[in-house]
TIBAMAR-536099 format. One record per residue (C-alpha): x, y, z. Coordinates in steps of 0.1 Angstrom, whole numbers, plus 5000, padded with zeros to 4 digits. Example, Ala and Ser with C-alpha at 12.3 -4.5 7.8 and 13.67 -1.06 7.14 Angstrom:
REM TIBAMAR-536099
512349555078 513749895071 
This chain:
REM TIBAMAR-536099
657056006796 659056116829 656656326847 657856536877 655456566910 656056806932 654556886962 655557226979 655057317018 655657597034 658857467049 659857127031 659657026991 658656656982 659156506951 659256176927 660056096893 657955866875 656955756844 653055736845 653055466814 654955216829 654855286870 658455306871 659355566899 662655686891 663455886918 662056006954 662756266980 662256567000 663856897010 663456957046 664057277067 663857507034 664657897048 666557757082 669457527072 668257247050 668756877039 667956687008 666856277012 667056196979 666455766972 667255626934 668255326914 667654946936 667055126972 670155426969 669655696994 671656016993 671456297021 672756647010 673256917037 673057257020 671457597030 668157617009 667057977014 664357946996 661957696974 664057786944 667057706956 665257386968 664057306934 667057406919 669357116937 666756856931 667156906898 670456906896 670556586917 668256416891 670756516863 674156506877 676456316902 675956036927 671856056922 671656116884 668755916871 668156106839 670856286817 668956676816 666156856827 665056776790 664256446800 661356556822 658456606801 655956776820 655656866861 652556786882 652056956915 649956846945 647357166950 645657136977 642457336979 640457456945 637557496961 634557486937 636457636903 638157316903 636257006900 639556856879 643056866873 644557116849 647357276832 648857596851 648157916836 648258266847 644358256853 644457926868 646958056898 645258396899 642158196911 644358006932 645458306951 641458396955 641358106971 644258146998 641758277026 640257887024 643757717028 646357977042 649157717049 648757567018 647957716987 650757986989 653357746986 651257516963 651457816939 655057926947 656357566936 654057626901 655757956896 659357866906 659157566874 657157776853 660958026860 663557716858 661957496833 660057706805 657857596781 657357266800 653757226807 652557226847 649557036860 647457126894 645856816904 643656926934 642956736968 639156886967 638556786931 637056466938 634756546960 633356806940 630256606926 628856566965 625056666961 624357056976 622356847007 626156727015 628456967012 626257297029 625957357065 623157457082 624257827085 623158137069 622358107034 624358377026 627658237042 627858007016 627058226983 629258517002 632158307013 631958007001 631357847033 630657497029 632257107030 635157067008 636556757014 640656677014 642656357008 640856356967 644056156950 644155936972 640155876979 639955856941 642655616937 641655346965 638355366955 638955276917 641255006926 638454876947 636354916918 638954676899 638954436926 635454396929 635254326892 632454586884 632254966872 628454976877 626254996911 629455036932 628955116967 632455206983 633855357017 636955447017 639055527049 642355727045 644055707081 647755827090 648056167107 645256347088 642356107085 639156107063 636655887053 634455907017 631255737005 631755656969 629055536944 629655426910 633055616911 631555976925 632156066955 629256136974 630056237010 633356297029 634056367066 636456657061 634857027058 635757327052 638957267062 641056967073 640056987107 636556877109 635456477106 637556197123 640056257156 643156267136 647156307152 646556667167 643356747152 640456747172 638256607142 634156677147 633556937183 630457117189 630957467186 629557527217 632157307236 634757517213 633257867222 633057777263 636857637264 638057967247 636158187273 637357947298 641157997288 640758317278 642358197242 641958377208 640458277175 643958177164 644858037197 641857787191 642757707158 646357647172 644857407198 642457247175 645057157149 648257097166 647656977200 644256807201 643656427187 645356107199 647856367209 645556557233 643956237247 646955997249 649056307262 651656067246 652256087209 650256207180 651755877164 649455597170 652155307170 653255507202 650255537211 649255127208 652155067225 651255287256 647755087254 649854747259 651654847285 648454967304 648255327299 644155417304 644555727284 646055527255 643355277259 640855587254 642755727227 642655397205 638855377214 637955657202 640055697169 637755347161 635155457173 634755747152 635855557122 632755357126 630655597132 631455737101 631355367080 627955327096 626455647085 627855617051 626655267045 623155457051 623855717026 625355446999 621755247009 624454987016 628254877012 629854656987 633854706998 635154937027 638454967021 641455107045 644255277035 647055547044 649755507072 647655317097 645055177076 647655027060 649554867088 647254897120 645354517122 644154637156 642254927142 641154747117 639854477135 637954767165 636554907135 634754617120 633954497150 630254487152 629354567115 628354197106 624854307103 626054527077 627354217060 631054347069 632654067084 636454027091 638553717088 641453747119 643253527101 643953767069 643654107087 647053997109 649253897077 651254157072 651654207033 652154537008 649854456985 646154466981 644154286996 640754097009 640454087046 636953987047 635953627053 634253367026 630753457043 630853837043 628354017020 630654287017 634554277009 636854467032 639954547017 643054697023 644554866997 647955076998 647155426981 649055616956 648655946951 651956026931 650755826909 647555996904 649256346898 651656176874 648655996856 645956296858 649256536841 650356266814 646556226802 646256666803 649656716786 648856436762 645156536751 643756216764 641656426785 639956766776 
């Protein structure tokens, strides 16, 4: 079954085609600059790569050459849109009508658009990308899969803040969660690798540009550092990640900025950005630290620092830790921050081997050492593969 995953933003359009059953990806890309000029990177076959500058007005057009890409000329990897069986989108907030992934219907994206005041950037373009293949490929069935869904089964003493009682049953202000695919995902591989479904006691940390962290027992998500919206929890590229509000409320009167002006500050210039006054990309960033740049220095520090603040507290909510597992851009690939992070947690029984943590390797893996009561693992996420496999299950009526 060739599933297509598509995930729309409000300027760029990525995409794969995969086959769920057997993991085969059959094609990959995105559509950048969509309404200013616009540019296809479109990769196929044993590592092709194909670049296509074309004016894409708008999303349609931008769906419209994928798909001719995927069925004709130099790209072709299937013969006709025929051949694509069903198309899974990325949705990212479904705040707490969706607690799962389902199939697009007029009701589901009318309570989608309810839910545009809780993720403004996002869910317009989520729903423009269901509506635009609902147009160009009827009768083929479309799947939301939702970033919040799995962190819907957090208890109520997790996800509320200590606000107004009324905020919350008014509008719906509470803790969310993002990053769900690929929380889920890391955490059930984990699951695998520890050899044991029951009396699980995960923490999974999802680090690139947008971080979060997740305390996962026996497969349900329990607590995740993320709120209402993407910007609370760890010190991420440009977000600021966890500020008092007082500290927020003084610098606005301070700079005499706006509610959106703070919001503007808080998401797109704060982080290892704002601290390093370097790069919101931590390779940059480490690199600036080696060369003896003090604000780099402080940067690194305090993106591991809130990291483990985070494991620590969520080895107290799990009443302990069998796995912490990293994953996402730098989990993946930063040793360093690996290494800050665990540094310090062996009375946690989290114990790092050096040896293992510096090997750089794609796969899977145990970074912990013999002794450790705990495994650390790092664990390269998927969450295409998620969509693909949450829509092939739905379309299939493998799961109601």
């Amino acid at each position: 079954m060739n599933i297509f995953i598509l995930n729309a933003g409000s300027s760029s359009l990525k995409y794969q085609l995969m086959n769920p059953i057997t993991k085969k990806v059959l094609a990959v890309g995105i559509c950048e600059r969509i309404g200013i000029d616009g540019v296809l990177k479109h990769e196929f076959g044993e590592g092709q790569k194909l670049k296509i500058d074309v004016s894409m007005p708008t999303h349609k057009e931008a769906i419209e050459l994928v798909l001719r890409t995927l069925t004709d000329g130099e790209g072709k990897v299937i013969n006709s849109v025929d051949d694509i069986e069903a198309i899974g989108h990325r949705a990212v907030h479904g705040g707490e009508e969706f607690a799962s992934s389902v199939i697009v219907t007029e009701k589901v994206i009318e309570t989608m658009k309810k839910l545009i005041p809780l993720a403004p950037l996002h869910n317009p373009a989520n729903i423009m990308g269901m509506e635009i293949c609902q147009e160009l490929m009827p009768g083929k069935p479309n799947v939301a899969v939702f970033d919040t869904a799995f962190h819907q089964t957090m208890p109520d003493y997790a996800y509320m803040y200590a606000l107004p009682y009324d905020q919350y049953t008014k509008h719906g202000i509470r803790k969310y969660g993002f990053h769900g695919t690929s929380h889920f995902f890391v955490s059930n591989e984990a699951r695998n690798m520890l050899d044991k479904k029951s009396n699980t006691r995960i923490i999974v940390c999802h680090l690139g540009n947008g971080s979060s962290v997740s305390a996962v027992l026996n497969g349900k998500c329990i607590d995740t550092s993320m709120g209402l919206t993407p910007v609370q929890g760890l010190m991420m590229g440009t977000r600021a990640g966890d500020v008092g509000a007082g500290a927020i409320s003084f610098m606005m009167s301070q700079e005499g900025l706006s509610i959106n002006e703070t919001l503007d500050v808080m998401n797109k210039k704060s982080g290892i950005l704002g601290i390093s006054g370097k790069s919101s990309d931590l390779r940059e960033v480490l690199d600036g630290m080696q060369e003896g740049d003090d604000r780099c220095r402080l940067a690194v520090e305090m993106v591991a620092y809130n990291i483990k603040k985070y494991v620590g507290s969520y080895v107290a909510a799990l009443d302990g830790v069998d796995a912490l597992c990293f994953t996402g851009g730098i989990g993946e690939n930063s040793a360093l921050i690996r290494e800050i992070v665990c540094a310090g947690l062996d009375g946690m029984g989290l114990i790092i081997d050096p040896t293992k943590n510096n090997k750089r390797k794609s796969n899977a893996r145990d970074i912990a050492t013999n002794s450790s009561a705990a495994r650390i693992f790092v664990i390269p996420t998927n969450e295409e593969f998620v969509i693909a496999n949450d829509t092939y299950k739905i379309v299939s009526g493998l799961e109601k």
